[in-house]
C-alpha positions in Angstrom: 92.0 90.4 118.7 94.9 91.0 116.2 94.5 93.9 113.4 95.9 93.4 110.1 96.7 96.9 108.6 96.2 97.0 104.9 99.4 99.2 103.6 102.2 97.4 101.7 104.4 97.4 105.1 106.6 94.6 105.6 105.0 93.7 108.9 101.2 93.1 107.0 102.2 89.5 106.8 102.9 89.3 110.0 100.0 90.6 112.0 97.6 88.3 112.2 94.6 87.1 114.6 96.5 85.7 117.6 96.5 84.7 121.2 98.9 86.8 122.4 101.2 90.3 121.1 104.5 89.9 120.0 107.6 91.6 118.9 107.7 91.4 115.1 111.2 92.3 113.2 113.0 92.8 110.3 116.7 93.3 109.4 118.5 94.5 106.7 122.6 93.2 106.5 124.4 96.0 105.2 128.8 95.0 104.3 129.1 97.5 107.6 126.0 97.7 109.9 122.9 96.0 110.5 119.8 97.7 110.2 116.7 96.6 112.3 112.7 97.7 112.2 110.3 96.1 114.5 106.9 96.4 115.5 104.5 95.3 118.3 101.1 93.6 116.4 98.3 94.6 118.9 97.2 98.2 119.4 96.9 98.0 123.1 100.1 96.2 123.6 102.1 98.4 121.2 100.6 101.3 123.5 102.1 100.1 126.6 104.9 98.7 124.6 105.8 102.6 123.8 105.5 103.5 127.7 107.3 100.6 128.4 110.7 100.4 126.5 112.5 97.8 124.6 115.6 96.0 124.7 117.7 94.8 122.3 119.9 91.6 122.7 122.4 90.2 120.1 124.4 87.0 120.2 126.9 85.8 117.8 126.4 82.7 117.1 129.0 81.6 114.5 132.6 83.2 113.2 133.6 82.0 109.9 131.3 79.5 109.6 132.4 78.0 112.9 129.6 78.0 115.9 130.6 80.2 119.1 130.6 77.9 121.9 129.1 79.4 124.0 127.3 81.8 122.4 128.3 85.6 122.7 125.4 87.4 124.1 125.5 91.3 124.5 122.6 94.3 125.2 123.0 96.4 122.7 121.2 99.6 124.6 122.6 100.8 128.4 118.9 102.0 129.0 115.6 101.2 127.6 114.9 102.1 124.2 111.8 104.9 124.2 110.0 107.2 122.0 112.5 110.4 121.5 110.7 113.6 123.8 108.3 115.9 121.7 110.6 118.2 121.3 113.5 116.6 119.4 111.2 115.9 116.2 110.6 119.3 115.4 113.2 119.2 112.7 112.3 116.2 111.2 108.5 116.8 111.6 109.1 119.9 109.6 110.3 118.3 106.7 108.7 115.3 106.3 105.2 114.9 106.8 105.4 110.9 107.9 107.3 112.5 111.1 105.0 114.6 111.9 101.9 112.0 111.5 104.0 109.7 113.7 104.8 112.1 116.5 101.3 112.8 116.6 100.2 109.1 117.0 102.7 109.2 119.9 102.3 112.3 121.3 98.7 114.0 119.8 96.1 114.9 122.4 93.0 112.9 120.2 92.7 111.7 116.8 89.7 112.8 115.0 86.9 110.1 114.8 83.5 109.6 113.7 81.4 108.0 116.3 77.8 107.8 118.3 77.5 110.5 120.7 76.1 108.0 123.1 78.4 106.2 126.2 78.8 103.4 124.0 79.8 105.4 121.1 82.6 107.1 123.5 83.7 103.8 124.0 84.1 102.9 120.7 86.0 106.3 120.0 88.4 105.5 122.1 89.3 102.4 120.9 89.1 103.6 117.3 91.1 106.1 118.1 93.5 103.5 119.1 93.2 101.8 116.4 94.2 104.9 114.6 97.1 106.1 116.1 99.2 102.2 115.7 97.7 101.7 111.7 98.9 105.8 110.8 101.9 105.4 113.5 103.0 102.1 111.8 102.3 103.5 108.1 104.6 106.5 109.0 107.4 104.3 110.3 107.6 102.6 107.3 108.1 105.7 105.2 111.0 107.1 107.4 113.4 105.6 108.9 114.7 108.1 110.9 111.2 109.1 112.1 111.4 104.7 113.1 114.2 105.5 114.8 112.9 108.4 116.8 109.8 106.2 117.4 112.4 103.6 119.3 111.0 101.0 116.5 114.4 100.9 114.3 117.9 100.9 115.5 121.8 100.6 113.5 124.0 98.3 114.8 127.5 99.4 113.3 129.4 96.8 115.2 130.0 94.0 113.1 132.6 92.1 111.7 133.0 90.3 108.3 132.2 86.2 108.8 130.0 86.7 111.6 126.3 85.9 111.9 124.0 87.1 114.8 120.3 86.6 115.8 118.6 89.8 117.2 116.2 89.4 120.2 113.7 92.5 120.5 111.9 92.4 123.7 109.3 94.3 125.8 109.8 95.3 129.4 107.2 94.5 130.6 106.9 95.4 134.6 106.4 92.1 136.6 102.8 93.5 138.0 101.2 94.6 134.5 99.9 90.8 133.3 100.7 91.8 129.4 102.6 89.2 128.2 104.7 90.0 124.7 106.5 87.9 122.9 109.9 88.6 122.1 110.8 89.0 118.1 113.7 87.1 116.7 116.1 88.2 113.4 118.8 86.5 111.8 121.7 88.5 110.4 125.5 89.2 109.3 127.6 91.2 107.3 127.9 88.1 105.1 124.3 88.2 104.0 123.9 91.2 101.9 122.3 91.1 98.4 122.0 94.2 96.3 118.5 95.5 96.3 116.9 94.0 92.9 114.7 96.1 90.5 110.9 96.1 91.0 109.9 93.3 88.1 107.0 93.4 85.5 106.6 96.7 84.5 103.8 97.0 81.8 102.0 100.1 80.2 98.6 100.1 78.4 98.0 103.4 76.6 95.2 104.6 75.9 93.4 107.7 74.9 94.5 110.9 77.1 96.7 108.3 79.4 98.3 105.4 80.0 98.0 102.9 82.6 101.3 101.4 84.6 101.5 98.2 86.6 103.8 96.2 88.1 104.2 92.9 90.2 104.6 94.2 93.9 103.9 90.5 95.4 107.3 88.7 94.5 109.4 91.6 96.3 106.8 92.2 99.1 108.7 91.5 101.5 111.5 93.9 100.2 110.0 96.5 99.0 107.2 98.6 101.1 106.0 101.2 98.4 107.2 102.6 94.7 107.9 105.7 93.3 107.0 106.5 89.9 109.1 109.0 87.3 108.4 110.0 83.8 110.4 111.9 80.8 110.1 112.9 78.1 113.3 112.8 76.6 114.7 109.7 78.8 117.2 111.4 80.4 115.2 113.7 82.9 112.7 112.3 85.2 110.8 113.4 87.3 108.4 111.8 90.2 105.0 111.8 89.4 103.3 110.8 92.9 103.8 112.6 95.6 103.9 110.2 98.1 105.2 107.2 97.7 102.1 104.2 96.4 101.7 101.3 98.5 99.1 97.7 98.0 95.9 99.1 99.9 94.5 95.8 99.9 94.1 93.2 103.2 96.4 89.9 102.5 93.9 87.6 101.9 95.8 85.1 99.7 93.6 86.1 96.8 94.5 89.7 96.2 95.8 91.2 93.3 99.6 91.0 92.4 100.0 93.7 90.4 99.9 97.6 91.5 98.3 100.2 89.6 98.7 103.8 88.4 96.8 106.1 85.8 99.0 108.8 84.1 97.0 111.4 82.6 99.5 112.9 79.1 97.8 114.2 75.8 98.3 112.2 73.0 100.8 111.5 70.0 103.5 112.6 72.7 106.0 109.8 73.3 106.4 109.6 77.2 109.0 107.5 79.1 108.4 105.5 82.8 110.2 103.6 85.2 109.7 103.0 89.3 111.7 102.3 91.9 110.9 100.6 95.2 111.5 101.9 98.6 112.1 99.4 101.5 111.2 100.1 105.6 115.0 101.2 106.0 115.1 104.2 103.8 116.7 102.7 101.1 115.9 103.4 97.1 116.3 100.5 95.1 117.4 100.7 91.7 114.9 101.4 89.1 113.4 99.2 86.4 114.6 99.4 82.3 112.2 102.0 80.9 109.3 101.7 79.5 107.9 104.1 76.6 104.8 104.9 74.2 102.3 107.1 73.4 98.4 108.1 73.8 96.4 108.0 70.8 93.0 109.0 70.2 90.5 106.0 70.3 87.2 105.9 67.4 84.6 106.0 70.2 83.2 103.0 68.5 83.4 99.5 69.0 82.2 96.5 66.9 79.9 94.0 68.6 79.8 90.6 67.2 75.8 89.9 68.4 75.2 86.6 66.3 76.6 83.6 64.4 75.6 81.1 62.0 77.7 77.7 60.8 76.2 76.5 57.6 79.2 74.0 57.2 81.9 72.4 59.0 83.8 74.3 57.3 82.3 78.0 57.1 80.9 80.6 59.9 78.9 84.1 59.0 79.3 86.5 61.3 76.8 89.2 61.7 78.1 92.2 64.0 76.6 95.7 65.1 79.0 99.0 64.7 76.9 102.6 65.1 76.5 104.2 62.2 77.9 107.8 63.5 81.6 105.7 63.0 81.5 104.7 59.8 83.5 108.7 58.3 86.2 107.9 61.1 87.0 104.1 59.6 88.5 102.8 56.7 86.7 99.6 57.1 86.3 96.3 59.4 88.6 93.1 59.4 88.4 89.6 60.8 91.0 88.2 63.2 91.0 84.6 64.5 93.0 82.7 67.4 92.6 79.3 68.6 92.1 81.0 72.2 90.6 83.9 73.5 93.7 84.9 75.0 95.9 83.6 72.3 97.7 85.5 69.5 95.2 86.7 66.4 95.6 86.7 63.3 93.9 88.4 60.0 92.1 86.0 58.2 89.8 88.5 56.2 90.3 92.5 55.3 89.0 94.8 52.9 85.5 94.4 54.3 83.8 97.7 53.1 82.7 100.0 56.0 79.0 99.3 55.6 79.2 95.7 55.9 77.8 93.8 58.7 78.2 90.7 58.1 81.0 88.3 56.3 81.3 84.5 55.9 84.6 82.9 57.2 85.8 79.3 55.4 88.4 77.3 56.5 87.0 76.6 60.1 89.6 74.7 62.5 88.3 72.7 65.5 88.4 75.5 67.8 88.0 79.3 66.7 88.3 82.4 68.2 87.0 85.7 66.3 87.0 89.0 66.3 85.6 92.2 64.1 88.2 94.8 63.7 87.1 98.5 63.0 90.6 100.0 61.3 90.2 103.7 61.9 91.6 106.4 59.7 94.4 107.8 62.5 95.5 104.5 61.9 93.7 103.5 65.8 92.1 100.0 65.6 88.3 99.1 67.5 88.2 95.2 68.4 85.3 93.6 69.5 84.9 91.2 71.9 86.0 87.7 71.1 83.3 84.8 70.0 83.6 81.3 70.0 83.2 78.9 66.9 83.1 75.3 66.9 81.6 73.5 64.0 80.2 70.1 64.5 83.0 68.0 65.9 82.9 63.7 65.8 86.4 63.6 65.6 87.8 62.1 68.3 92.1 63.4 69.1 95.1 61.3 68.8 95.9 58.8 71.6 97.9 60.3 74.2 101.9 59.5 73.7 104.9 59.6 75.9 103.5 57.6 78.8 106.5 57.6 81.9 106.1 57.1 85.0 108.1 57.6 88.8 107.2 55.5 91.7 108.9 56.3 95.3 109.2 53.8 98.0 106.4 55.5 99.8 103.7 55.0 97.1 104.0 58.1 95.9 103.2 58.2 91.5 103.9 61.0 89.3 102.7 60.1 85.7 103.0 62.5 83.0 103.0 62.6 79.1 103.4 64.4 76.0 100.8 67.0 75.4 98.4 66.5 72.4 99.0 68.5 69.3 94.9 69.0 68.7 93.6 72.4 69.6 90.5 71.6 70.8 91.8 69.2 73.2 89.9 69.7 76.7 92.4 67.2 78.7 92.5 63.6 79.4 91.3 60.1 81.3 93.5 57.8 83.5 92.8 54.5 83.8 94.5 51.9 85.9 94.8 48.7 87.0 96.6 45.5 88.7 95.9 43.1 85.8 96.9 44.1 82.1 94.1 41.3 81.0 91.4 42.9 83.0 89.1 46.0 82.6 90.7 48.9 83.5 89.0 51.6 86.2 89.2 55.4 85.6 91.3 57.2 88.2 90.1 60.3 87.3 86.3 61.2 87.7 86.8 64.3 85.6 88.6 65.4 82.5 92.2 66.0 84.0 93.9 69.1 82.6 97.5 69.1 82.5 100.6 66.5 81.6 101.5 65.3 85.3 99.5 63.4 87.4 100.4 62.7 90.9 98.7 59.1 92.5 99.5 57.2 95.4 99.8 53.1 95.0 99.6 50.5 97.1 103.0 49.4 98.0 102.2 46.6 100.3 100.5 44.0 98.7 101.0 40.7 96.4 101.5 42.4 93.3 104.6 43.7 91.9 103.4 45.6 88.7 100.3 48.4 88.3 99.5 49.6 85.0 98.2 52.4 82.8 96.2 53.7 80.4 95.2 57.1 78.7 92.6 59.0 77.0 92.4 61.8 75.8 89.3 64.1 75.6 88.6 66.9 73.6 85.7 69.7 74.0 83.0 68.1 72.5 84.0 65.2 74.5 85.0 62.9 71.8 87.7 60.5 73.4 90.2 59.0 72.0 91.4 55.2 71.4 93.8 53.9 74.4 97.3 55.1 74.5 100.1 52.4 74.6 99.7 50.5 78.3 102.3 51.7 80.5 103.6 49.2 83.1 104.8 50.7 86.1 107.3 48.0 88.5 106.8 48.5 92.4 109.6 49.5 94.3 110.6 46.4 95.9 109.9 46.9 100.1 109.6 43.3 100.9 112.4 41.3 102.0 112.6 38.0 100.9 112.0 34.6 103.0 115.0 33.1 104.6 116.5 29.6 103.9 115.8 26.9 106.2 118.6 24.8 107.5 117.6 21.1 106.2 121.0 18.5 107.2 123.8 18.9 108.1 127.5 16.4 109.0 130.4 16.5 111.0 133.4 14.9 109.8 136.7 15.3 110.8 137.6 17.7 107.5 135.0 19.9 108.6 131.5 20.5 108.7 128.6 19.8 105.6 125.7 22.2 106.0 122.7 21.6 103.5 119.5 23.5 103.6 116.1 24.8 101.5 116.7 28.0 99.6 114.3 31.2 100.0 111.1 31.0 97.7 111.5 34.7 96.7 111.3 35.1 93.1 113.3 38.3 93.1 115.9 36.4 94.9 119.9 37.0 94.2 122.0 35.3 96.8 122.4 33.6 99.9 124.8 34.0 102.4 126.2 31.5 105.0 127.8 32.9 108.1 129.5 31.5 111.1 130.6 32.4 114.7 132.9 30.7 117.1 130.8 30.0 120.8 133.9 29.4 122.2 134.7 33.2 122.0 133.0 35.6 124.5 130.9 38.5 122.7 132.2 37.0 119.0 130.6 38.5 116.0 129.2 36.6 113.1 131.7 36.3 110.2 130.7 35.8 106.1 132.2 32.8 104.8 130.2 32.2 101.7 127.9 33.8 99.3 125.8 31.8 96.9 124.4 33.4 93.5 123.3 30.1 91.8 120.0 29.3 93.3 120.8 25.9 92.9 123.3 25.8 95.7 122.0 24.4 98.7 125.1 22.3 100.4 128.4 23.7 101.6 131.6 22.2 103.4 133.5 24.4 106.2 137.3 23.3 105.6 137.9 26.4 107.1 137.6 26.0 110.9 140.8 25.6 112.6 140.7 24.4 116.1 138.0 21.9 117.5 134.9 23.8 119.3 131.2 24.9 119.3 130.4 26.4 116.1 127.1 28.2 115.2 125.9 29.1 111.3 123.1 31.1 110.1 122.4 32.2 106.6 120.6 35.3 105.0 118.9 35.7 101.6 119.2 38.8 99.8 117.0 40.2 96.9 118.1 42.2 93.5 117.7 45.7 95.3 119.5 44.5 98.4 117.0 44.0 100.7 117.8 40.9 103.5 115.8 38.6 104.8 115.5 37.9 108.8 118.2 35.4 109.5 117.7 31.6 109.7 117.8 30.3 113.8 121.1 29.9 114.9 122.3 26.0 113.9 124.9 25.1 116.5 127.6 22.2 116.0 130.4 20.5 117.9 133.3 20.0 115.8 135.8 17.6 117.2 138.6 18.7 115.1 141.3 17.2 112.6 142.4 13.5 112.9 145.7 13.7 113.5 147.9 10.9 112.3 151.9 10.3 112.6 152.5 12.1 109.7 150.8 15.5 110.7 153.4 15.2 113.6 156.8 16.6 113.3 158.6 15.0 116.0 162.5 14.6 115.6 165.9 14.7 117.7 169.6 15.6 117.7 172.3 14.2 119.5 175.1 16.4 121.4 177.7 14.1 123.2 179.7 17.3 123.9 177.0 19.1 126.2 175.6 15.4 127.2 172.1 16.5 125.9 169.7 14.6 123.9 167.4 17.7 122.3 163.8 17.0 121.2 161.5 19.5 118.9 157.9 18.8 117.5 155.9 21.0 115.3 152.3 21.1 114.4 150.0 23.5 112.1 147.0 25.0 113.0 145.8 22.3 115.7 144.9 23.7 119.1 147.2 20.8 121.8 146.4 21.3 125.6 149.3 19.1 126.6 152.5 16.9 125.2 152.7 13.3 126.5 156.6 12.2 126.0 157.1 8.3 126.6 160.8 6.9 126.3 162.5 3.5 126.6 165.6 1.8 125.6 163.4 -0.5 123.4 160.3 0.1 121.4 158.3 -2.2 123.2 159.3 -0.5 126.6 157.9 3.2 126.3 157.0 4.4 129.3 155.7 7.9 130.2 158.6 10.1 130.9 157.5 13.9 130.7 154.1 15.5 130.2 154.6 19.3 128.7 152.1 22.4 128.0 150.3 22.6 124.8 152.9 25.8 124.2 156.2 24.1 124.8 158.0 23.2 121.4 161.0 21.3 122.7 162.6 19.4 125.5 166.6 18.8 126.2 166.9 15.3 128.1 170.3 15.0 130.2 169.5 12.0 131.6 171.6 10.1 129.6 173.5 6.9 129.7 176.8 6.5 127.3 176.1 4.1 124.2 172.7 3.3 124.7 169.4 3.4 121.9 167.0 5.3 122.9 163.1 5.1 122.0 161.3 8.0 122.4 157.4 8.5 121.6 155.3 11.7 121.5 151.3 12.1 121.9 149.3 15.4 121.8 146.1 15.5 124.0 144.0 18.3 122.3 141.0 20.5 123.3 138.7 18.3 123.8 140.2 15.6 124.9 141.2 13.6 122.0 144.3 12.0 121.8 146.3 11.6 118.5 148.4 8.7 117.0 151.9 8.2 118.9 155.4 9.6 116.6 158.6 7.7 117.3 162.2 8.0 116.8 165.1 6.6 117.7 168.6 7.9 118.9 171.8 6.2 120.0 173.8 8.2 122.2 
């Protein structure tokens, strides 16, 4: 079992009930060193763990915010690091007392404890004593950080360099036959990360008769600061420390301690006296100290008024009857009535002059809510108040409707509903009320009066209906509720896609392909887009050729393809917030290509009589030709096929001439798939 030791030490949030030990540390990044404190969090391993050793292994893992690849890893000690011998903490012991407590929960023959004188008792001596030596040994520590460092719990690394970060690994070693297993502690630090030490926060004073009573908040610096030092003046300009050792939280972390510390100052009264405090942290460092605070202790009556009963006639009017002893009535000047519309809220005087043998008085003007109190005003000019009472005439008012109604929905469901806060005092807090149907009942979310302005709800996302709405009430103490507030309609975030288009006809022709299908159903639809993708082409990807916004749209012509093939198309439909439906199945189509006449053929010669050459050139656009079938005659009913050519070849030179004779020549393409076009002539004399 784990020990929790109730000081204000850094390490109390750390040692907790657990399996097994480990190494807990703390750093402190100082612009030139790093400072480190550890600690062990189980009396019998921390025993061994002093016999034992540590080590102490840093690695710098980034430079200028770049990582080191790999990571620099170092020992930071040649030998293990022990408990300093007896004899070198003599000097230290002799001026600080935490040294000399620490050296003696190392080093001390016994520490004193009350136990049965029985075997069993022995037993638990020993272990208390235990117990003993790591909660005083570990107090100590964190008052002296040499006396840590002497201790082989603390340890200055001056070795570091500006833009560098390291992580500090504190281990225990542990002998391979002893079975104690420790876990090593971890720290992250740098010169980079150092912050000025802040001042402690929250200092208040409450004086009193003969003192004056200090606090402050020691919970949100916890984990900075281990204990506080307290000075006082009495001119603000010399201090001096009042406790003589330094004050720490004495309480177990239990998540519902205080969060405040404490100190009484005994000082006589009408003197004006001056604090401030300052926080020490586990590395021997003084923070700086808070703004002063100053005042003075007065003498107090010794009498207090005591409102025992109250009567309310009206709506509008309260008596109050109250006891004050009679031995106070020489030291007052008489009583007044304060009022506030809380018991913690701000009074005010709503009646004075009440003579000092009055007991009782009658208050008009009543609100909804009312707080009194009987004030005794004493001649030193010291005032008695008496505990506060509550008021409430008869209330069948109901408040205002809530206003201000907003709401925030997520895409997970998640609600947060708030609104303006009510104006009316006496309101106690207010009714939700939801529901899927604005022309149906409502149900209350809430089963009790909700107090506050934000309400966090989780909705159904997932389901047919695309609005929820509200509805508020609000309640007051007397619970009197109010009418409804304005309905509030809340849109879901929209997490379904919508349904795809079907594919319904299509065509082939030879200008190119008409597709016509069904558009999605969605409501929330905003377009559709048609894509395509070539078969022909190994591992092609789909490409966007159209988008549709009109939901009217429903048929479409590709013009667009360019050589004959196997085409496939699929469309998408996409909603207002972007969200895609599935795709439709694939719709593949054979497209045979372009007719091509004689006038999509460019097909002409030239005559050269000096080279004895006839040269040929044809031309097309955009149509894919596997081969070139040239025919030529000396008529045009004599063509014959002469030369067949590649689909790349653009010209041909014919030399087989004869002088002063007409030549016919024809030209055919024979494309991808096998189509044949129309036949181009031309004739040439040579």
């Amino acid at each position: 079992m784990k020990y929790s030791i109730i000081i204000l030490l850094l390490f109390t949030s750390f040692l907790k009930a657990q399996e097994t030990a480990t190494v807990q540390v703390l750093a402190r990044s100082l612009p030139d060193k790093v400072l480190l404190r550890w600690a062990v969090d189980q009396p019998l391993a921390w025993k061994k763990a002093n016999e034992y050793g540590f080590l102490i292994e840093k690695s710098t893992i980034s430079r200028n915010g770049e990582p080191v690849i790999p990571i620099k890893k170092e020992q930071l000690v040649q030998s293990l690091l022990k408990p300093t011998p007896l004899e070198d903490w003599e000097a230290l012991a002799t001026r600080d007392q935490n040294a000399a407590v620490l050296a003696q929960a190392l080093y001390g023959d016994t520490f004193e404890t009350d136990a049965p004188s029985d075997a069993l008792g022995k037993i638990y001596a020993v272990n208390d004593e235990l117990e003993q030596r790591f909660t005083f040994g570990l107090l100590a520590a964190e008052q002296n950080f040499e006396a840590a460092k002497l201790a082989a719990w603390a340890f200055e690394d001056p070795n570091v360099i500006k833009g560098e970060q390291y992580v500090y690994k504190i281990s225990v070693a542990v002998p391979l036959e002893d079975p104690l297993e420790v876990t090593a502690g971890t720290v992250f630090a740098g010169p980079d990360l150092y912050e000025e030490l802040p001042q402690p926060i929250g200092l208040a004073a409450v004086f009193g008769d003969k003192n004056v009573m200090l606090s402050w908040n020691f919970n949100l610096l916890q984990g900075l600061y281990t204990s506080y030092i307290i000075e006082r003046s009495s001119d603000n300009q010399i201090y001096k420390k009042l406790n003589a050792v330094p004050l720490f939280n004495a309480q177990q972390n239990d998540g519902q301690s205080e969060i405040s510390l404490y100190y009484t100052d005994s000082i006589p009264n009408n003197t004006d006296f001056h604090y401030r405090v300052k926080g020490l942290t586990a590395f021997g460092e003084t923070g700086p100290s808070t703004a002063s605070l100053s005042g003075k202790a007065e003498k107090s009556l010794g009498f207090v008024p005591r409102i025992y009963k109250k009567e309310i006639p009206t709506d509008d009017t309260a008596i109050l009857y109250w006891e004050f002893d009679e031995k106070g009535n020489e030291l007052i000047n008489g009583f007044e009535i304060r009022r506030a519309n809380s018991d913690k809220g701000t009074y005010e005087t709503v009646q004075t002059n009440i003579p000092i043998i009055q007991r009782q008085t009658t208050v008009k003007g009543l609100k909804r809510v009312n707080y009194f109190t009987v004030v005794a005003l004493g001649k030193n000019g010291v005032a008695s108040e008496s505990f506060a009472t509550l008021v409430q005439p008869v209330d069948s008012i109901p408040p205002s409707p809530p206003i201000g109604l907003k709401a925030v929905l997520d895409t997970t469901g998640i609600l947060k509903l708030s609104w303006s806060k009510n104006i009316e005092e006496d309101v106690a807090g207010y009714r939700i009320f939801k529901s899927n149907n604005p022309e149906v009942e409502f149900s209350e979310v809430t089963k009790a009066t909700f107090t506050g302005e934000t309400f966090i709800d989780t909705i159904p996302i997932k389901n047919l209906n695309e609005k929820v709405y509200f509805k508020l009430k609000a309640e007051d103490y007397r619970y009197n509720r109010s009418d409804f507030s304005q309905l509030l309609t809340v849109d879901k975030p929209d997490i379904t896609p919508p349904s795809p288009p079907v594919f319904k006809n299509y065509k082939v022709a030879s200008e190119g392909v008409e597709l016509q299908w069904i558009n999605s159903s969605s409501t929330d639809l905003d377009s559709h887009v048609l894509y395509r993708k070539n078969n022909a082409t190994p591992n092609s990807l789909w490409e966007e050729i159209s988008v549709f916004t009109s939901v009217v749209d429903s048929i479409y012509v590709d013009k667009n393809l360019v050589a004959a093939g196997n085409y496939a198309y699929t469309m998408i439909a996409k909603d207002k917030v972007g969200l895609e439906s599935t795709p439709t199945d694939p719709l593949n189509i054979t497209w045979n290509g372009l007719n091509l006449n004689e006038d999509d053929i460019k097909f002409s010669g030239t005559v050269n009589r000096e080279l004895r050459f006839i040269n040929l050139t044809w031309k097309l656009k955009d149509v894919g030709v596997v081969e070139y079938r040239l025919y030529r005659g000396t008529a045009a009913n004599d063509l014959k096929l002469y030369k067949t050519f590649n689909g790349d070849t653009p010209s041909f030179n014919d030399t087989a001439l004869e002088i002063n004779t007409n030549y016919w020549y024809a030209l055919q393409l024979v494309l991808a798939n096998g189509r044949t076009s129309a036949i181009k002539e031309i004739n040439l004399k040579y």
